[in-house]
C-alpha positions in Angstrom: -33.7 39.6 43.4 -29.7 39.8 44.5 -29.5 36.4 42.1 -31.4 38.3 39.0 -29.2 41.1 39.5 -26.1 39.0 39.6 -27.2 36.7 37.0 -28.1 39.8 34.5 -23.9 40.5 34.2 -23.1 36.9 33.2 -22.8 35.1 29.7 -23.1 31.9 29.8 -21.3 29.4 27.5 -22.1 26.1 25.9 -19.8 23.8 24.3 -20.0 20.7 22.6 -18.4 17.7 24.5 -14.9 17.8 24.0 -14.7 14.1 22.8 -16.6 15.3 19.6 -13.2 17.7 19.1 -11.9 20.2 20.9 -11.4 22.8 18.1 -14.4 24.6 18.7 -14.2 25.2 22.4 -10.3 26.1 21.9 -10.8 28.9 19.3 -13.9 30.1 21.3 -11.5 30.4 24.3 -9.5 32.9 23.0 -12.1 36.0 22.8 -13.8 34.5 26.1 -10.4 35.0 28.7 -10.8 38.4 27.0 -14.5 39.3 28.2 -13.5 37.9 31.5 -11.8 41.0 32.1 -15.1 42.9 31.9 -18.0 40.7 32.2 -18.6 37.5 34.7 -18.8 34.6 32.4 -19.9 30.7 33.2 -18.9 27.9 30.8 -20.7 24.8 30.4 -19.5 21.5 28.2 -22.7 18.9 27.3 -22.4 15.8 28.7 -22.9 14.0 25.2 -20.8 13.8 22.6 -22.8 11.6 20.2 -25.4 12.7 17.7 -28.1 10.1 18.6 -31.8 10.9 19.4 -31.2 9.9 23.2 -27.8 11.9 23.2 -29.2 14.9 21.7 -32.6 15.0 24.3 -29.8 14.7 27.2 -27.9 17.6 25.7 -31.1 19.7 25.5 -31.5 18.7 29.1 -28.6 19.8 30.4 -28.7 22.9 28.9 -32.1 23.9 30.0 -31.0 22.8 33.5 -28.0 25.3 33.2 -29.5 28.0 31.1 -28.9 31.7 32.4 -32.8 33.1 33.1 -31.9 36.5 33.4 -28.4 36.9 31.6 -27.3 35.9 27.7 -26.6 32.3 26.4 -23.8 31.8 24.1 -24.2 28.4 21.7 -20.0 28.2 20.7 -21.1 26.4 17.8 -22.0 22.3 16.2 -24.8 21.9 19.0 -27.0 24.5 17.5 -29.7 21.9 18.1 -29.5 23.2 22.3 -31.2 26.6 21.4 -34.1 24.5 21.5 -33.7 24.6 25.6 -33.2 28.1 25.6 -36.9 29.6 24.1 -37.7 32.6 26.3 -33.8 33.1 27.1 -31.5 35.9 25.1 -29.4 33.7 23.2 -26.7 33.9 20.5 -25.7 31.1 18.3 -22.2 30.9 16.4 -21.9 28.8 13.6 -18.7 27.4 12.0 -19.4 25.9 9.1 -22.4 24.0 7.4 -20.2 20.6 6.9 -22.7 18.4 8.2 -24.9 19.4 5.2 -21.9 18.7 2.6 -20.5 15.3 4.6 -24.1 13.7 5.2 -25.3 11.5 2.0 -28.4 10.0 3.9 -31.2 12.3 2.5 -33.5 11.3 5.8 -30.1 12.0 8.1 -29.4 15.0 6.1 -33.1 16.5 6.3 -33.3 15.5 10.0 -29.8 17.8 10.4 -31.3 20.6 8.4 -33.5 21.3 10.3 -32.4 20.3 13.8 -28.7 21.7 13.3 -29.5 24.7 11.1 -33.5 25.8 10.3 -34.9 25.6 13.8 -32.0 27.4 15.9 -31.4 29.8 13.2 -35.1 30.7 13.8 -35.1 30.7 17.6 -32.3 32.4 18.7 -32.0 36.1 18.8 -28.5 36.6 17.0 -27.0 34.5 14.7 -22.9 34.7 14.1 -21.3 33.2 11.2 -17.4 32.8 11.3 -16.9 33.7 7.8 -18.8 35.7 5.0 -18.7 32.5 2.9 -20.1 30.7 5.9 -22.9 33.5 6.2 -23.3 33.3 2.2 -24.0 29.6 2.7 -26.5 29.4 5.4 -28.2 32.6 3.9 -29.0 29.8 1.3 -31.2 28.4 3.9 -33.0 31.4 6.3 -34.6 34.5 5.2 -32.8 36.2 8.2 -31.4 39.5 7.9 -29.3 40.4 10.7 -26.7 37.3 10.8 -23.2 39.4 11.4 -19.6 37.7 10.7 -17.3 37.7 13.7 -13.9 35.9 12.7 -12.4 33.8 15.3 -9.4 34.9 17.4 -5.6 33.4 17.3 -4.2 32.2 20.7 -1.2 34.6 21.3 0.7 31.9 22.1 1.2 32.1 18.5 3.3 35.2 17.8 6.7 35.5 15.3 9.6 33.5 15.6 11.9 33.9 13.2 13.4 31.2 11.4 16.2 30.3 8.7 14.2 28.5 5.8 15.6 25.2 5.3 16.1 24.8 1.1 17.5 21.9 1.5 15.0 19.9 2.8 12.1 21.9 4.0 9.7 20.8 6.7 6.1 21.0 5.3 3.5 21.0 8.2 0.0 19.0 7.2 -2.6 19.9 9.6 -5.1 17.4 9.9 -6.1 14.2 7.9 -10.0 14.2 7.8 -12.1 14.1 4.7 -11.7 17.8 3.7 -7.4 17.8 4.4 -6.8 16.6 0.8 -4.1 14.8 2.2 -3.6 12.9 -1.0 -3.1 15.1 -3.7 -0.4 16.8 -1.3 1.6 13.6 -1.3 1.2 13.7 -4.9 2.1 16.9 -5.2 5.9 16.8 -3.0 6.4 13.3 -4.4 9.4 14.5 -6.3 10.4 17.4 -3.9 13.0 16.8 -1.6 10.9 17.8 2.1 9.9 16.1 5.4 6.1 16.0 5.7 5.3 16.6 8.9 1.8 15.3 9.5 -0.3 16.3 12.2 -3.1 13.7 12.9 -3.4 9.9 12.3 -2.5 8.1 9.1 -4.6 5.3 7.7 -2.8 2.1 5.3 -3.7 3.9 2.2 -2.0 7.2 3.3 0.7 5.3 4.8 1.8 3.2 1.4 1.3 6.5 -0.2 3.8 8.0 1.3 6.3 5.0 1.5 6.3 4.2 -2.5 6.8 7.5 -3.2 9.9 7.5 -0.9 8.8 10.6 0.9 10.4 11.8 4.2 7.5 11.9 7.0 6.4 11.3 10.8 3.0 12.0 12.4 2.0 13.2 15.8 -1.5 13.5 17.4 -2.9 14.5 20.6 -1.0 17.4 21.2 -1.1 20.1 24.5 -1.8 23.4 23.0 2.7 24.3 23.6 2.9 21.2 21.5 1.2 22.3 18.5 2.8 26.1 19.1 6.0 23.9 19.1 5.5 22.1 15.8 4.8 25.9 13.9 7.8 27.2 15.2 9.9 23.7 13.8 8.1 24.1 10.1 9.1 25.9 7.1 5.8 25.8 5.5 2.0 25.0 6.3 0.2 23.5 4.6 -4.2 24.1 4.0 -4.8 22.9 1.4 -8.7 21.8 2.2 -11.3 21.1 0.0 -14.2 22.7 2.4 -13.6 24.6 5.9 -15.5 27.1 7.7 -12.7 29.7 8.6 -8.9 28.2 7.9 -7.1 28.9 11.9 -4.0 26.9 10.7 -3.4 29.5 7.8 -3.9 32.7 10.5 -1.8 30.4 13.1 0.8 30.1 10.5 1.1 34.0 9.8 1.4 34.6 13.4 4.1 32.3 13.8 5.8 34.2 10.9 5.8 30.9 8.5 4.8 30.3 4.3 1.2 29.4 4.6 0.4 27.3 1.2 -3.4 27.2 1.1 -6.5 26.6 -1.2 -7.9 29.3 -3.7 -11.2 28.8 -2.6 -13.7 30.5 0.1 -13.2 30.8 2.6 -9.3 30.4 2.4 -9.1 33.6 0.5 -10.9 35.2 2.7 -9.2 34.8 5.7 -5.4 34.6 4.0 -6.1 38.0 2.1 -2.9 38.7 0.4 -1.0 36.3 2.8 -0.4 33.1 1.7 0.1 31.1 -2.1 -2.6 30.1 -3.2 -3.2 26.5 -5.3 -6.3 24.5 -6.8 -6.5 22.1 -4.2 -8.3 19.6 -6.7 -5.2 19.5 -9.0 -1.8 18.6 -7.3 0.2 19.5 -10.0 -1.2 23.6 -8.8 0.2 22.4 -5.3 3.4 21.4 -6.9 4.5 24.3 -8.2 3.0 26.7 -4.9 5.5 24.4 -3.1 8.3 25.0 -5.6 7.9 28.8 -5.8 8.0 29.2 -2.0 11.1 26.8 -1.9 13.2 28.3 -4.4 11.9 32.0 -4.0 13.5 33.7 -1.3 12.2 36.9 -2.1 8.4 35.5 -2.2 8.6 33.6 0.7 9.8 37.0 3.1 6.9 38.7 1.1 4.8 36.1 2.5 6.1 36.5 5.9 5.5 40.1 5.9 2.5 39.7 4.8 1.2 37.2 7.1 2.4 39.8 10.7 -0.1 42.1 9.0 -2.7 39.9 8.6 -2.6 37.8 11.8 -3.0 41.2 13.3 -6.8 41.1 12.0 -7.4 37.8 14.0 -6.6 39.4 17.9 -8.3 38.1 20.7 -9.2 41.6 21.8 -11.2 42.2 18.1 -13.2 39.2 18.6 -13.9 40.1 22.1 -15.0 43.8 21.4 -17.4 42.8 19.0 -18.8 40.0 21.5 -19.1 42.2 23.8 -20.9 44.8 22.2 -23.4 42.1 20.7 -24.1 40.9 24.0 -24.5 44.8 25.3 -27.0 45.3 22.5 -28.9 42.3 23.6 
């Protein structure tokens, strides 16, 4: 009886393995110190970080051996699949994005995913939260569910404003990330012919790496960065740059305001969602559009402490405590 009472305060938390990225467990962090404060938490991390059939079953496992009877589980997001351990538990599932749908060209892979990843646990669980209102708009695409709510993720406050003299010379752009969706290429295109050093966060392949060398473009890479680090690299930039073809939220563009630096990002959902009025905006697909964002923040003084401004009052949005409030009521409702 002492355990079910205990047990009743807690929220428990799973995460993905962190050697399938640590992104998801980091941003889910920052609202969970918070409800420390009020309500006893437990955090859990699968053991697999693979998507196979045998890796998935030991996942499911684990979290049915860990689930919290008598208190709420909290699915941080990509293993939606482990609501399946947690039928006859309260439970509350975050999801991200719905990449895996866009990314997988295997119709028997991608069928398997809609349902395992997105149909069945949006089903099962008894609150769904989307990061995004595009996100929600997307997934609403595939449930007939009703009462999915948007909570937007929280910045770490280790990114806060640090002012910094713009360097017109020969600006730092900051490149977060090299996947798929970074659209690395056509921003290499697009500062070809600006004088800049591209400051790439993430690993290069050959392709990207001739890129950049016949064009004659200034750059270094870094990966595997502490958390200080990648604080460190915002404070040393002039501008970041988002310029993704898909995401699920956009943190870099909210880390950036914080920070108190030009955020150059797509004009697509959910960038413009999340920027508001707070960064430039460019058509990722055509690099000329990035060109001239670059250009305008570069050579407009009066723009770029506009977009500065802007992006103190919007980062304030993305608190820790706003995230955590609205967690915690959730999980008092429950």
């Amino acid at each position: 009886m002492n355990q079910k009472k205990s047990r009743n305060k807690t929220i428990t938390y799973f995460h993905r393995n962190p050697k399938a990225g640590f992104s998801i467990a980091k941003v889910s962090g920052t609202f969970i110190r918070e409800i420390r404060k009020t309500m006893d938490v437990e955090e859990f991390c699968v053991p697999e970080y693979k998507a196979a059939p045998q890796h998935i079953v030991k996942n499911i496992w684990f979290v049915f051996k860990h689930r919290n009877k008598y208190g709420i589980n909290h699915i941080t997001g990509d293993i939606h699949y482990c609501i399946l351990a947690l039928i006859g538990c309260k439970s509350v599932l975050t999801i991200h994005d719905l990449c895996l749908l866009e990314h997988v060209k295997n119709p028997v892979k991608k069928k398997i995913m809609y349902w395992l990843w997105y149909k069945l646990p949006v089903l099962i669980t008894n609150k769904v939260i989307c990061i995004s209102e595009n996100t929600k708009k997307e997934l609403a695409k595939i449930t007939n569910r009703k009462d999915i709510e948007v909570i937007y993720n929280a910045v770490d406050t280790a990114f806060w404003f640090r002012q910094k003299v713009f360097n017109e010379q020969q600006p730092v752009i900051l490149q977060i990330g090299t996947g798929w969706n970074k659209n690395i290429y056509n921003v290499i295109k697009a500062i070809a012919f600006i004088p800049c050093h591209f400051r790439i966060i993430g690993d290069i392949n050959n392709e990207i790496s001739k890129m950049l060398e016949k064009n004659a473009i200034s750059y270094s890479t870094i990966s595997n960065l502490s958390d200080e680090e990648i604080v460190q690299e915002y404070k040393k930039c002039d501008v970041v740059c988002f310029c993704s073809v898909y995401e699920g939220f956009g943190m870099p563009i909210i880390e950036g305001n914080a920070v108190g630096r030009c955020v150059i990002t797509s004009f697509i959902p959910p960038m413009t969602e999340i920027a508001a009025d707070a960064a430039c905006f460019v058509n990722p697909h055509d690099s000329s559009s990035i060109e001239k964002g670059f250009r305008k923040i570069i050579l407009d003084a009066g723009y770029r402490n506009q977009l500065i401004e802007r992006g103190r009052k919007n980062s304030d949005k993305f608190q820790p405590c706003n995230a955590a409030s609205s967690y915690i009521k959730l999980y008092r409702l429950l």
